[in-house]
LOBA-114754 format. One line per field, with one value per atom (N, C-alpha, C): residue number from 1; atom name; x, y, z. Coordinates in steps of 0.2 Angstrom, whole numbers. Atoms other than C-alpha are relative to their C-alpha. Layout:
BEGIN
palo: NUM ...
zapa: CA ...
east: X ...
north: Y ...
up: Z ...
//
This chain:
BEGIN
palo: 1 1 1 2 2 2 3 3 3 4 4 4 5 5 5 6 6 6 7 7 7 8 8 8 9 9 9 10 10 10 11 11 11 12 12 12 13 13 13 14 14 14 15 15 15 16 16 16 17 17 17 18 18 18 19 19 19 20 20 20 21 21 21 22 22 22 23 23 23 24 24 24 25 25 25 26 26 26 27 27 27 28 28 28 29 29 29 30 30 30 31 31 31 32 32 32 33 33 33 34 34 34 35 35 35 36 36 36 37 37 37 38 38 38 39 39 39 40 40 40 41 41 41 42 42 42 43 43 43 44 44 44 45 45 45 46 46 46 47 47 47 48 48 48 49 49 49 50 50 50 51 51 51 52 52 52 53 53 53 54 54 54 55 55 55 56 56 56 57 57 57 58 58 58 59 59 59 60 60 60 61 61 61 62 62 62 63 63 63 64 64 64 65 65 65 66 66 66 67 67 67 68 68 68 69 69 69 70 70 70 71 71 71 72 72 72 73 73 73 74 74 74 75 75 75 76 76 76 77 77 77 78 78 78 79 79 79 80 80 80 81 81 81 82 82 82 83 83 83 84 84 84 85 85 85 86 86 86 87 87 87 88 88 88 89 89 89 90 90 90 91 91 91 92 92 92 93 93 93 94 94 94 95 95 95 96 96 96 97 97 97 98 98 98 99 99 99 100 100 100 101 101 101 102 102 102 103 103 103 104 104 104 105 105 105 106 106 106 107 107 107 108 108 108 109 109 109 110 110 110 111 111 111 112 112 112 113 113 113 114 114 114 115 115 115 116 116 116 117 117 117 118 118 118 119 119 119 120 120 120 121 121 121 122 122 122 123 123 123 124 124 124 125 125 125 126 126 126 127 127 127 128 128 128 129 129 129 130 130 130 131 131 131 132 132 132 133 133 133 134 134 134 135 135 135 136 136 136 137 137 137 138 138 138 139 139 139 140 140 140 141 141 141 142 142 142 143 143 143 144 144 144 145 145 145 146 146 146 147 147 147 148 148 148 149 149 149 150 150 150 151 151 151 152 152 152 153 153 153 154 154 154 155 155 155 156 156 156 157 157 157 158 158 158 159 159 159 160 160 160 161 161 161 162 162 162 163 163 163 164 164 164 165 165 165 166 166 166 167 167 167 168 168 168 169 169 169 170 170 170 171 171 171 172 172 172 173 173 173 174 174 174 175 175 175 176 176 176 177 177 177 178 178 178 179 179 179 180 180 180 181 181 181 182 182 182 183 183 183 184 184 184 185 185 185 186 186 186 187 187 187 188 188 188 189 189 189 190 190 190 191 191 191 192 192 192 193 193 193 194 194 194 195 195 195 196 196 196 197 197 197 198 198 198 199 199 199 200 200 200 201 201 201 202 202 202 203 203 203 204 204 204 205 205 205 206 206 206 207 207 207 208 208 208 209 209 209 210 210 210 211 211 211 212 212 212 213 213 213 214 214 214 215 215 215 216 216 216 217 217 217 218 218 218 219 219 219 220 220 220 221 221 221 222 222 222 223 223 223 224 224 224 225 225 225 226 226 226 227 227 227 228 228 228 229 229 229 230 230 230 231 231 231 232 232 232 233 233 233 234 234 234 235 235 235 236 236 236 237 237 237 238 238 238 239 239 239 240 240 240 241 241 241 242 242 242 243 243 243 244 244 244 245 245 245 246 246 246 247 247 247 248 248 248 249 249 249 250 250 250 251 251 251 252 252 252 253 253 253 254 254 254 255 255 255 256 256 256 257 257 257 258 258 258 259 259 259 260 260 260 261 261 261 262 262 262 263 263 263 264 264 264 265 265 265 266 266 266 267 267 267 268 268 268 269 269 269 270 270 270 271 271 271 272 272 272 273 273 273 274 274 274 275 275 275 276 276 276 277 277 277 278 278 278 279 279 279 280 280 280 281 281 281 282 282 282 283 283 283 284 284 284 285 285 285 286 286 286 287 287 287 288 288 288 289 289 289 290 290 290 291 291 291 292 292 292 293 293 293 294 294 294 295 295 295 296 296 296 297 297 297 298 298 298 299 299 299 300 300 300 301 301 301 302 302 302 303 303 303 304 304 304 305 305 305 306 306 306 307 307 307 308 308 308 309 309 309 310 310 310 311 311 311 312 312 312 313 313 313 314 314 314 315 315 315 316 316 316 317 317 317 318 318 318 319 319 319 320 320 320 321 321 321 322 322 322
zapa: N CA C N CA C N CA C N CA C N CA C N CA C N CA C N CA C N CA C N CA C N CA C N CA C N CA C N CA C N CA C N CA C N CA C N CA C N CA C N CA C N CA C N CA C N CA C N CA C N CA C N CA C N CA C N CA C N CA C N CA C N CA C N CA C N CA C N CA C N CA C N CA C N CA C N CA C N CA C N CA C N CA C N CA C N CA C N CA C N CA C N CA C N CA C N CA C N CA C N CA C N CA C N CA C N CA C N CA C N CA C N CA C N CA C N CA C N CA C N CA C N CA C N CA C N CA C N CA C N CA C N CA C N CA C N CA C N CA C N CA C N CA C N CA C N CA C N CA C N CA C N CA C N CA C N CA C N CA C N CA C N CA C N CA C N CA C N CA C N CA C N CA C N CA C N CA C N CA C N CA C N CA C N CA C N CA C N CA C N CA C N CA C N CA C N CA C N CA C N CA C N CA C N CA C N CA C N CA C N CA C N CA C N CA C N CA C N CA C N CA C N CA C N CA C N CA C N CA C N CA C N CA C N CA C N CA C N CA C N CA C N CA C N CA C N CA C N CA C N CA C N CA C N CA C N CA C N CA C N CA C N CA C N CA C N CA C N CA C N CA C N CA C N CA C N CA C N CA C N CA C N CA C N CA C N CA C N CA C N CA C N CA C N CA C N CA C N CA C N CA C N CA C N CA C N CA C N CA C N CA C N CA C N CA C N CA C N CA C N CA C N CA C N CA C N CA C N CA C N CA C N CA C N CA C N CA C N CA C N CA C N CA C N CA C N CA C N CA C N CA C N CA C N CA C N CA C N CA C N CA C N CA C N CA C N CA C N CA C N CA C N CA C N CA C N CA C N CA C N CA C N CA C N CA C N CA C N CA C N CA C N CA C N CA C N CA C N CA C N CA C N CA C N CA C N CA C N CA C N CA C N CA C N CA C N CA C N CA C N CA C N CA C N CA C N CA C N CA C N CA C N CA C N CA C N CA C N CA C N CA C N CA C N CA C N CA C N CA C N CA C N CA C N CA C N CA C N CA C N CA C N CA C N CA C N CA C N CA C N CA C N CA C N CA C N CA C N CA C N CA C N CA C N CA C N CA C N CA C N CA C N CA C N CA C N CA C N CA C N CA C N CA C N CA C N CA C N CA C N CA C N CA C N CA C N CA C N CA C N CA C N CA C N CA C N CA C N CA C N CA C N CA C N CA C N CA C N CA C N CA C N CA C N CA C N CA C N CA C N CA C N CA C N CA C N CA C N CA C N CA C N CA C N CA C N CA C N CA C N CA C N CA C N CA C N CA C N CA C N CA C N CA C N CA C N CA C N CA C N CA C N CA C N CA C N CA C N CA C N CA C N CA C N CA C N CA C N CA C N CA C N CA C N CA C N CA C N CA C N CA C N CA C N CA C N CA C N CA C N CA C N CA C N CA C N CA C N CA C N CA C N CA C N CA C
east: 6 135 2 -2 138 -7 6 129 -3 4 124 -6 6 106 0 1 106 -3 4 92 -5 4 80 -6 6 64 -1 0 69 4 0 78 -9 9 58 -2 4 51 4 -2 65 0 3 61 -7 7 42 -1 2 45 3 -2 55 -4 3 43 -8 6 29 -3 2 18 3 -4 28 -3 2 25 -6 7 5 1 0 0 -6 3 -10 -4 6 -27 2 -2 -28 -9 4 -43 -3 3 -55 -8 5 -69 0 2 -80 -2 0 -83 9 -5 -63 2 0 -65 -1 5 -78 7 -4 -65 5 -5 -52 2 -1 -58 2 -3 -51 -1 -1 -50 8 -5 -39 -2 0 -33 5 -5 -24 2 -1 -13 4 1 -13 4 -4 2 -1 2 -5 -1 1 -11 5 -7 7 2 -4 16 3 -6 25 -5 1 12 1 -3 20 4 -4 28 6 -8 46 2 -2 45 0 0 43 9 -8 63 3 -3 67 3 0 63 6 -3 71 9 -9 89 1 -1 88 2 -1 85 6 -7 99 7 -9 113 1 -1 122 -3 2 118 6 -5 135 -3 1 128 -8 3 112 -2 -1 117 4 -1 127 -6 7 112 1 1 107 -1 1 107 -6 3 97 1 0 94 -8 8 75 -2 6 62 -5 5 49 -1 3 44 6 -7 62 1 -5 65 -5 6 48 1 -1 53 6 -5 67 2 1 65 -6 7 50 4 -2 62 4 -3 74 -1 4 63 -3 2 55 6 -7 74 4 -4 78 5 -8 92 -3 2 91 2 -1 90 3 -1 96 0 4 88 1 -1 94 -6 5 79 0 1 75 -1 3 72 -9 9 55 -2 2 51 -7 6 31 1 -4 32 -5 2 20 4 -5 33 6 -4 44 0 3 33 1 2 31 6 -6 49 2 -3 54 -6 5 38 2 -2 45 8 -7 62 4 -5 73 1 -2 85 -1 2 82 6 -3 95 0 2 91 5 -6 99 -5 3 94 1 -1 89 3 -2 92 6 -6 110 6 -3 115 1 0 121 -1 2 111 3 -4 121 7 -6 137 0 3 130 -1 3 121 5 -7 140 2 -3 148 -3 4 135 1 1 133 9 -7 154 2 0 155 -2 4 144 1 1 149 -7 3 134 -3 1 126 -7 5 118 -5 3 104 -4 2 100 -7 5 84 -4 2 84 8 -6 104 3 -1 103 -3 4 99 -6 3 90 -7 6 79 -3 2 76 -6 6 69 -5 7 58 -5 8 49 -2 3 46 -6 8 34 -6 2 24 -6 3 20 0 0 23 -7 4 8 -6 7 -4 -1 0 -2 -2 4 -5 -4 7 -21 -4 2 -25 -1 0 -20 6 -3 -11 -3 1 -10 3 0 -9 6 -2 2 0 0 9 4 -1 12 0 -2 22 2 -5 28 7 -8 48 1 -3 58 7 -7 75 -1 4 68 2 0 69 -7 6 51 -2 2 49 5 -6 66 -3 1 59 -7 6 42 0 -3 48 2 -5 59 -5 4 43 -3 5 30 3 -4 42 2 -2 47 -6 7 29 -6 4 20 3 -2 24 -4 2 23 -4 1 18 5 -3 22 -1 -1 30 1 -2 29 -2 -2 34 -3 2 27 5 -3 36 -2 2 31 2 -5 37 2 -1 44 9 -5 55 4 -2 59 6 -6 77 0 -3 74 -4 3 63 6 -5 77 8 -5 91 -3 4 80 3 1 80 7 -9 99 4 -4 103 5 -3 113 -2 1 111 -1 0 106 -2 4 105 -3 1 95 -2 0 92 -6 4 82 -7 8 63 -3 4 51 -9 6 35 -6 5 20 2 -2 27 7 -3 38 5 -2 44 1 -3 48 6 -5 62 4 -6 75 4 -5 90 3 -2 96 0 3 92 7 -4 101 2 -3 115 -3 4 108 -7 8 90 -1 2 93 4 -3 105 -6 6 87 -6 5 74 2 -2 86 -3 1 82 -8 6 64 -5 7 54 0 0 46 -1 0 41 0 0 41 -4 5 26 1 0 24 -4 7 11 2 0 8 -3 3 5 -11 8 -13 -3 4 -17 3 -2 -8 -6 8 -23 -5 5 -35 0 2 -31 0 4 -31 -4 8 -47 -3 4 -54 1 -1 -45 -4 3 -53 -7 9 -72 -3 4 -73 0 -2 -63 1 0 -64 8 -8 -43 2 -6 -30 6 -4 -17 6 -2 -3 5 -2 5 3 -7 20 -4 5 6 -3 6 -6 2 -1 4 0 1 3 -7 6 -17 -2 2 -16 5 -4 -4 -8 4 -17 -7 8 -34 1 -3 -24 1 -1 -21 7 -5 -4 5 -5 1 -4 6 -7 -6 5 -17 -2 0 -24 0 1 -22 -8 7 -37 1 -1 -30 8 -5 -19 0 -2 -11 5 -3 -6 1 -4 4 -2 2 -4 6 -6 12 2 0 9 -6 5 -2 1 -2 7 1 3 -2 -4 6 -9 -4 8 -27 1 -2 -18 1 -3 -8 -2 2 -19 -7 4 -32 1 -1 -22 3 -1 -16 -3 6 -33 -2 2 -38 4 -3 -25 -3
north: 3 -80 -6 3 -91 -7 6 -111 -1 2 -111 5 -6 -102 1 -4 -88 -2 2 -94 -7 4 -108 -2 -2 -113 1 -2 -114 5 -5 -98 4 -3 -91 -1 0 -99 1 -4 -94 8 -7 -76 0 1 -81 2 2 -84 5 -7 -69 4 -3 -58 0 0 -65 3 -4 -55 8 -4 -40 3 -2 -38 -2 2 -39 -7 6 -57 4 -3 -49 -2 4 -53 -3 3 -63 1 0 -56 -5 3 -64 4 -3 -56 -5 5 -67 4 -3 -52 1 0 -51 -8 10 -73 1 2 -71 4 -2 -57 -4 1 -66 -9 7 -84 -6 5 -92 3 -4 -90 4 -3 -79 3 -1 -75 4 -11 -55 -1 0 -56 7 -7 -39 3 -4 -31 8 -8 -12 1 3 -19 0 1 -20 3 -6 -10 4 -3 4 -1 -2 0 -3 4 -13 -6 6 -30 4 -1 -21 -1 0 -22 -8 4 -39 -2 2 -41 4 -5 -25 -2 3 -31 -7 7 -49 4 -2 -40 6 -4 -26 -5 4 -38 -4 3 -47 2 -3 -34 0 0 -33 6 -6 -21 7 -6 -12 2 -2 -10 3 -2 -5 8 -9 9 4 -2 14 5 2 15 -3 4 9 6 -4 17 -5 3 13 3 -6 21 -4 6 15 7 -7 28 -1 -3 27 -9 6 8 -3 2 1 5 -7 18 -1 -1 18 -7 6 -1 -1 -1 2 4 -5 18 -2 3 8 -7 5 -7 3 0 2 3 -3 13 -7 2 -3 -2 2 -9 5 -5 5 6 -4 13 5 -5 26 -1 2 27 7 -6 39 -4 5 34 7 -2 41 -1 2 45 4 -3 51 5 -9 70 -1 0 65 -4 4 52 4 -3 54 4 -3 66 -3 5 54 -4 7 42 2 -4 53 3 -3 63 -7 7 45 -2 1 39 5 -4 55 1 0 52 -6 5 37 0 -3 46 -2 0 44 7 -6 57 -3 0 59 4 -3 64 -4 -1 66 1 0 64 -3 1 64 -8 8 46 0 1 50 3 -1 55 1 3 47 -6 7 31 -1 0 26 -6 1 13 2 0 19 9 -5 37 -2 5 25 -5 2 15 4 -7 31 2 -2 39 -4 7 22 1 0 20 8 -6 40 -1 -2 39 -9 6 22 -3 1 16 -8 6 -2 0 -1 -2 -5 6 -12 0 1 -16 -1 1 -15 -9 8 -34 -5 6 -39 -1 4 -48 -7 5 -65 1 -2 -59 4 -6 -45 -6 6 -60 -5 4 -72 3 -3 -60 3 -2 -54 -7 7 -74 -1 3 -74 3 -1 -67 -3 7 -81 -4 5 -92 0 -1 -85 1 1 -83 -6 6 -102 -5 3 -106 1 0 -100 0 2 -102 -8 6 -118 0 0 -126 5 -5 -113 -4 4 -116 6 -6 -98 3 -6 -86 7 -4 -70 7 -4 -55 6 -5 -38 -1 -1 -35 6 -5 -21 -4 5 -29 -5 6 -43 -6 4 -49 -2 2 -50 -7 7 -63 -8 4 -71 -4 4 -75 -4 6 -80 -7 6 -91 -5 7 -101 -3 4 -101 -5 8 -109 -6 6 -120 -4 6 -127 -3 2 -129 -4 2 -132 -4 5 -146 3 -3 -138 6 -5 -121 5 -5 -107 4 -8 -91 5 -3 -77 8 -5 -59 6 -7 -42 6 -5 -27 5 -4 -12 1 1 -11 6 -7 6 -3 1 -5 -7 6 -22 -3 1 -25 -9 7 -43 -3 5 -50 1 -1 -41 -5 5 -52 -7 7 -68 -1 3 -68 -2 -2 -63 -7 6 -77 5 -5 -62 6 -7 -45 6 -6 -32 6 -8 -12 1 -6 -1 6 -5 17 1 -3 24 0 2 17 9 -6 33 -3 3 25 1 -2 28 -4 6 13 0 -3 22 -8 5 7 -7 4 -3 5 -4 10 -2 0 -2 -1 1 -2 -6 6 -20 -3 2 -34 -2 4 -40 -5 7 -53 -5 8 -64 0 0 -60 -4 3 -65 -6 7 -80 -5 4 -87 2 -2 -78 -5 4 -87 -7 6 -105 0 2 -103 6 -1 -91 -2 3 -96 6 -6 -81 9 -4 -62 4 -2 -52 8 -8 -33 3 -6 -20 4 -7 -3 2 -4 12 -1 2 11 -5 6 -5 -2 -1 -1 4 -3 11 -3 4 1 -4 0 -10 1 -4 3 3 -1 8 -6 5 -9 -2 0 -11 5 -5 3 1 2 2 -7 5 -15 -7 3 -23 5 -7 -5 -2 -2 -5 3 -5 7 -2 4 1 6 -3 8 1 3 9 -6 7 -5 -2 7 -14 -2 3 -15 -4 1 -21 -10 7 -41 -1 1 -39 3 -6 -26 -6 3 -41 -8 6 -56 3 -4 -43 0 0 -42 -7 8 -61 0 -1 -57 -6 5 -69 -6 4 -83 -4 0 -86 -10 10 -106 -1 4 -108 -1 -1 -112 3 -6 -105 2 -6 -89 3 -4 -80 7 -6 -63 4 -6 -50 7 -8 -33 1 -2 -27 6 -8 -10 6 -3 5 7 -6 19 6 -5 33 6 -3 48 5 0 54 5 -3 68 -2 3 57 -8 7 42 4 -4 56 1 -2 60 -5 6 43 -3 4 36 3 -3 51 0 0 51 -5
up: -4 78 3 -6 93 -4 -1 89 6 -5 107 2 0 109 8 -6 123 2 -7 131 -3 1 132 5 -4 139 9 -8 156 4 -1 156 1 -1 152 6 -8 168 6 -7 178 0 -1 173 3 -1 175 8 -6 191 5 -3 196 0 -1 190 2 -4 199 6 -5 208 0 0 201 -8 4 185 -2 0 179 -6 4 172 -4 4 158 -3 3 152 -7 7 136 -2 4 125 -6 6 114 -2 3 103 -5 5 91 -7 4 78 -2 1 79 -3 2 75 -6 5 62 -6 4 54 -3 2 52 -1 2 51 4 -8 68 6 -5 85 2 0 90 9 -9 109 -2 1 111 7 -7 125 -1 0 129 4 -4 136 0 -3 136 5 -6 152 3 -1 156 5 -4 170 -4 4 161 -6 4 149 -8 7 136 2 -2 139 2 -5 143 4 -6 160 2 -2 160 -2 -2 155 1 -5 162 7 -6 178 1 -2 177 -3 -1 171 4 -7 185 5 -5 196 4 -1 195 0 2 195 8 -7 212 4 -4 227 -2 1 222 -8 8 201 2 -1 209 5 -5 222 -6 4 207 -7 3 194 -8 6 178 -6 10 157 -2 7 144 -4 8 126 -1 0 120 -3 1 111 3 -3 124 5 -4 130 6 -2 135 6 -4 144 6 -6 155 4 -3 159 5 -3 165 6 -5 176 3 -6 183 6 -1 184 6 -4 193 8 -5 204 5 -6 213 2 -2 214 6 -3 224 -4 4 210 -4 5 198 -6 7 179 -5 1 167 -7 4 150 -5 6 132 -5 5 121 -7 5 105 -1 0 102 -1 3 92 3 -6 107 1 -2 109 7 -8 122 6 -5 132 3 0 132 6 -6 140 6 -6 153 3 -4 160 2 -1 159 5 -4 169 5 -5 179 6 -3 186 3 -2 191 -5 5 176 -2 5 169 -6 8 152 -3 6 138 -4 9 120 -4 9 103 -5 9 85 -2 1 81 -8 10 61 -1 2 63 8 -4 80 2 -2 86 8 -6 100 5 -3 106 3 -1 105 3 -6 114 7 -7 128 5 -2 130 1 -3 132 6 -4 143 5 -7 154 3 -3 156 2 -2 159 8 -10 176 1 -6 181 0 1 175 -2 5 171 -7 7 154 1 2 151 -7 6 134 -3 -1 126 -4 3 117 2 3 114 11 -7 133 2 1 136 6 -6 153 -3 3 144 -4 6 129 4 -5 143 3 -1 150 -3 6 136 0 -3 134 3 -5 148 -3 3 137 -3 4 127 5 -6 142 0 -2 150 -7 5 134 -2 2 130 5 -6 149 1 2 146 -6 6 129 0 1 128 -9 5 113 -5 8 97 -5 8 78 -3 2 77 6 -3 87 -4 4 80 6 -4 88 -5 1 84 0 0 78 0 1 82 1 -1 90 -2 2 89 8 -4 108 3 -2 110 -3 3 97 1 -1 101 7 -7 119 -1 2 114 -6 -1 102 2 -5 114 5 -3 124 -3 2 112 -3 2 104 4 -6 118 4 -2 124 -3 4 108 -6 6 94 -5 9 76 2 2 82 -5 5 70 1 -4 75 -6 7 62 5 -3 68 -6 6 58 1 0 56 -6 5 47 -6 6 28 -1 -1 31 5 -3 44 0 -1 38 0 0 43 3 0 51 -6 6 36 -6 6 24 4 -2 35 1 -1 38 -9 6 20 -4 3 17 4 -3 31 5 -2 39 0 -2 49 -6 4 36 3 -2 41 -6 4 34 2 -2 35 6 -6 51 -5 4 46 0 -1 45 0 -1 51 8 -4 62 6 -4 73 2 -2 82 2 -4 94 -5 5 78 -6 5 71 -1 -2 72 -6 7 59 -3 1 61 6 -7 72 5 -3 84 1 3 85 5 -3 101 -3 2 94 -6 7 78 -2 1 81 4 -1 90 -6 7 76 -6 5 63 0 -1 70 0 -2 76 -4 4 68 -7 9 50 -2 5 44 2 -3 45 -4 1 41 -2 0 34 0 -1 37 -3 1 30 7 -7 41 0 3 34 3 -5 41 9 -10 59 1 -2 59 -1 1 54 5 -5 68 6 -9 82 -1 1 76 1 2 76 8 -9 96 1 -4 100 -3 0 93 0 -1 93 6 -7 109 6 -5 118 3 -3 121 -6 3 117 -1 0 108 -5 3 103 -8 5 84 -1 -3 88 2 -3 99 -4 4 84 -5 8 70 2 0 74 0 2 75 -8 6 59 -5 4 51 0 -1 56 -1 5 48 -6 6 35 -5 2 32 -4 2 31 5 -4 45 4 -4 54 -7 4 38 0 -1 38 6 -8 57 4 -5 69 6 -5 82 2 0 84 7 -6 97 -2 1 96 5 -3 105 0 -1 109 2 -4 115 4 -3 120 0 -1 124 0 -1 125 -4 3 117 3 -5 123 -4 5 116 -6 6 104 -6 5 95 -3 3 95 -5 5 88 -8 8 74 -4 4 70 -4 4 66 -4 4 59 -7 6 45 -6
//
């Protein structure tokens, strides 16, 4: 693990500022029965709203962007179960390039209509007995391909970022910000934002307990795998985090939060009858962690990450209903 951190606050606003005008600056919700719930104000910045549907495209776009015109005529990989893929094949589509995006067999099949709605080849492999980087490397170096990873980039890192940037520019100071973990570059970037914008905010991330591999390595002080999660929150499957993401999570978040599937439902039921949005499992587990009083607990003001939305009415039918 490298002492010098991948990015810092002025990486953030120099992706900010790339993807201005390009990717959506994303409302930032508040509700006063969501306040009374849980005892503070609380502002939802709401990337369902998102291009593509989920903050991804916000460091999609800022590491496309900057690949040459020859890595662009050539086109761009990814590997991703659904969010990553869609940001990418949206990333490369306004760029002019083409995508060819390795997805998971059991990939909600919404996730993947849309990916290949936005011109992406698609090839599929077994996440429970494939290795999807080292498939994605292959693939990518086969067609002369430039890969783009879905967190271990310092690029991808800062553009999740703006994220938090932008909810803080309109919030104002927070007491807490609280994000979802899968890789863990969404919280790696937000982090580097509010810390470097807020004095003594506290950054605490959720992950489903089905998929806790950065709170099982936070705790170890070092990267721990473990076996492919089996959880409702798909776009939190990850095995172990990664090394840029976790050489900044190391330093800057305090804590890491864990939800059951049960209370991910409960807060995309409470999105959807009581703030009327659609959020999707992985988008809800940082509100379903802060209902819970599992994270943010004592602060006055919180800031949470909806991170996505990408459900489509079947499988948000039978999720609740479970």
């Amino acid at each position: 693990m490298t002492n010098t951190p991948p990015i810092a606050l002025a990486d953030v606003r120099d992706a900010a500022a790339r993807i201005d005008g390009i990717a959506h600056r994303t409302p930032v919700l508040r509700s006063r029965t969501l306040n009374e719930l849980v005892g503070a104000e609380v502002f939802l910045k709401c990337e369902n709203f998102q291009r593509g549907g989920a903050f991804k495209f916000r460091g999609a776009y800022n590491a496309v962007s900057r690949l040459s015109p020859e890595q662009l005529a050539k086109g761009v990989a990814a590997y991703s179960s659904g969010n990553h893929a869609q940001a990418v094949a949206l990333a490369a589509r306004e760029l002019g390039s083409t995508a060819v995006i390795l997805m998971p067999e059991d990939t909600p099949r919404s996730k993947r209509d849309a990916t290949a709605g936005y011109g992406a080849e698609i090839v599929t492999y077994d996440r429970y007995t494939g290795d999807r980087v080292a498939i994605g490397e292959a693939m990518a170096a086969d067609r002369g391909l430039t890969l783009i990873p879905p967190y271990e980039h310092p690029h991808i890192i800062a553009g999740q970022g703006t994220a938090a940037l932008e909810l803080i520019e309109e919030a104002g100071d927070l007491d807490a910000l609280v994000t979802p973990v899968g890789g863990g570059g969404l919280i790696a970037g937000s982090a580097t934002a509010a810390k470097g914008l807020v004095r003594g905010i506290q950054v605490f991330g959720v992950e489903p307990e089905a998929g806790d591999d950065t709170k099982r390595s936070l705790d170890a002080g070092r990267r721990v795998t473990i076996a492919v999660p089996r959880t409702i929150a798909d776009g939190q499957a990850a095995e172990t985090p990664g090394e840029l993401t976790f050489s900044v999570n190391q330093r800057l978040v305090d804590d890491i939060a864990l939800v059951t599937d049960d209370q991910i439902r409960d807060a995309m039921r409470l999105a959807f009858e009581r703030l009327k949005i659609v959020v999707e499992p992985s988008g809800a587990t940082a509100l379903a962690a802060v209902l819970a009083g599992r994270a943010g607990r004592g602060h006055a003001r919180i800031g949470l990450v909806i991170s996505g939305g990408n459900i489509d009415v079947r499988r948000f039918a039978e999720v609740c209903a479970s």
